[in-house]
C-alpha positions in Angstrom: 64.0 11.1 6.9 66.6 9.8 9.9 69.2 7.0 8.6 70.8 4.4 10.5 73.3 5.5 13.5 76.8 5.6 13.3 78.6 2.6 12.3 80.0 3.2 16.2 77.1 3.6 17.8 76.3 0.4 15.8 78.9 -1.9 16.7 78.5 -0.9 20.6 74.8 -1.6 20.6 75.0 -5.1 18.9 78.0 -5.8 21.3 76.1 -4.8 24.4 73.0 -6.7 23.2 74.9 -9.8 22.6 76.5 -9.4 26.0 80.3 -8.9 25.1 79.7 -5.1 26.3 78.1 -4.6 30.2 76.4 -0.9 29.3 76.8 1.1 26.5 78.8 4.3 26.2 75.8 6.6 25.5 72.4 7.6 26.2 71.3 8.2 22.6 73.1 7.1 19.2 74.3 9.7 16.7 71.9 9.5 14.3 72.5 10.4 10.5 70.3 12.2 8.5 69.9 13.2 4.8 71.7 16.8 3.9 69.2 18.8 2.0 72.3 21.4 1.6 75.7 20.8 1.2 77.2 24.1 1.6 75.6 24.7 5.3 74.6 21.8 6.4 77.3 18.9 5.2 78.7 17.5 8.0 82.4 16.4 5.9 82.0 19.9 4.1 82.1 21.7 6.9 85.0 19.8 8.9 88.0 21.7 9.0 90.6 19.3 8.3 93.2 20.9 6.2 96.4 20.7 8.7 95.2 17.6 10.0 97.8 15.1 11.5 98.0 12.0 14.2 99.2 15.1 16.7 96.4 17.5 16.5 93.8 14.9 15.3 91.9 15.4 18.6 91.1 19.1 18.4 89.4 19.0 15.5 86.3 20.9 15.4 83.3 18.6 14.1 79.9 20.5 13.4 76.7 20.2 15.3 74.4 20.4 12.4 70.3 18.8 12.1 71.8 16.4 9.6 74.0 15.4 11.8 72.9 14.8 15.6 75.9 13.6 17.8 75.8 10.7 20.5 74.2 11.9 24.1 76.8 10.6 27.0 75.2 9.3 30.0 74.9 11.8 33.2 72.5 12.8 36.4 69.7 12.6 34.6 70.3 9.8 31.7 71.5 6.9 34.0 73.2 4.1 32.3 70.7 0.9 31.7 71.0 -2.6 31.5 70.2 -4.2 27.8 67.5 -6.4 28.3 67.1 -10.2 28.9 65.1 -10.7 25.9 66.3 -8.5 23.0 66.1 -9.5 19.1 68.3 -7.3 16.7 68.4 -8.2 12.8 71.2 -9.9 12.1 72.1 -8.1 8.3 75.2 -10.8 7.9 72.5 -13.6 7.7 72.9 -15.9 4.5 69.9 -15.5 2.2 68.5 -18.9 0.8 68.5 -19.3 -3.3 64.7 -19.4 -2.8 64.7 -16.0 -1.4 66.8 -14.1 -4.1 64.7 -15.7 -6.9 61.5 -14.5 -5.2 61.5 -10.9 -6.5 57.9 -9.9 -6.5 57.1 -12.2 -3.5 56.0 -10.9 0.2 59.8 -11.5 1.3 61.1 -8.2 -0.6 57.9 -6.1 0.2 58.2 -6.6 3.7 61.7 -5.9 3.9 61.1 -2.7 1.9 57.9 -2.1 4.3 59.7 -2.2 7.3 62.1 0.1 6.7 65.5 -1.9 7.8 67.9 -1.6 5.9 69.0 -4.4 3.7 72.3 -5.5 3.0 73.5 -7.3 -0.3 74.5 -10.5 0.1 77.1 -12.7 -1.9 74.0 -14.5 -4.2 72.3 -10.7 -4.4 75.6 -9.2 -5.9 76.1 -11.8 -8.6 72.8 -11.6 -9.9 72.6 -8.0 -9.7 76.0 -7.7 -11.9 74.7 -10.8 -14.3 71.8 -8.9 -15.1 73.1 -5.9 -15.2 75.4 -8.1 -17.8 78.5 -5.6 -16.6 82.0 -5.8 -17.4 85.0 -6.9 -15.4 85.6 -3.4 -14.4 82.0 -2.4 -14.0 81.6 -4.9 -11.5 84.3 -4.2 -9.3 83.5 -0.2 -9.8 79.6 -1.2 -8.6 81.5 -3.5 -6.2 83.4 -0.7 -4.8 80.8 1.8 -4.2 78.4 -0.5 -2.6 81.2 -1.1 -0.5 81.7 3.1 0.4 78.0 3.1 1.1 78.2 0.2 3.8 75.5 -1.7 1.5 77.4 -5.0 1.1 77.2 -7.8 3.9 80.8 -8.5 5.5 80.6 -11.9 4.1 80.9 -10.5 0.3 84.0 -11.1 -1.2 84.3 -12.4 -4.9 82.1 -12.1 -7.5 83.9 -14.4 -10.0 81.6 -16.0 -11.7 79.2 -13.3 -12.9 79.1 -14.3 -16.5 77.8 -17.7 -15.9 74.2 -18.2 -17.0 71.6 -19.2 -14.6 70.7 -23.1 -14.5 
């Protein structure tokens, strides 16, 4: 099953469908897939990095593996294209109403799930996640923390303070 692209690949294609970016840089995003074996085909694994330093940081030699397609650069054939006029993208940063996080068996989560975008946890998602889970102090910032590694937490996510505090 493919994953989402590189985070950038990502952050040119939002920019150029925004308009801050005229063309993108590529033809076709790296795209990410799932390792089904991490002695052959781990894209980190495999990455020779063991006298790495700010010198020779650019001759490293990165694998071209099937879990791991690299970005296509534009030439002859790919021409560069304009993004067009009437583009939507899904915003993942977008605030979630309290009516929506309460709604857990409603048609809001199934289509989400359906659609297969990926779904980012919000600020209200994370407390409740960590009051249910009725974690500790430390649990929550470990749980914190690796959602955070695995680029599942909205960039608005900061503090989850008030965990503890029953719901009214």
């Amino acid at each position: 099953a493919y994953h989402i692209c590189c985070a950038t690949c990502d952050v040119c294609i939002r920019s150029c469908l925004r308009g801050a970016r005229k063309a993108i840089s590529f033809a076709v995003p790296m795209v990410w897939q799932e390792t089904k074996d991490y002695v052959t085909d781990c894209y980190y694994c495999l990455t020779n990095v063991s006298d790495l330093s700010s010198k020779n940081k650019k001759s490293v030699l990165y694998p071209y593996l099937p879990s791991a397609k690299r970005a296509v650069l534009h030439d002859d054939i790919i021409a560069i294209s304009n993004p067009p006029k009437d583009c939507t993208y899904y915003e993942s940063d977008k605030e979630v109403s309290e009516t929506e996080t309460k709604a857990i068996g409603s048609d809001i989560y199934l289509d989400a799930c359906s659609s297969g975008r990926l779904h980012l946890i919000t600020q209200l998602e994370l407390n409740d996640l960590v009051r249910d889970l009725d974690q500790s102090k430390a649990k929550a910032k470990s749980l914190c923390s690796r959602l955070q590694e695995w680029c599942l937490l909205c960039t608005t996510v900061s503090v989850f303070r008030r965990r503890q505090n029953a719901i009214t």
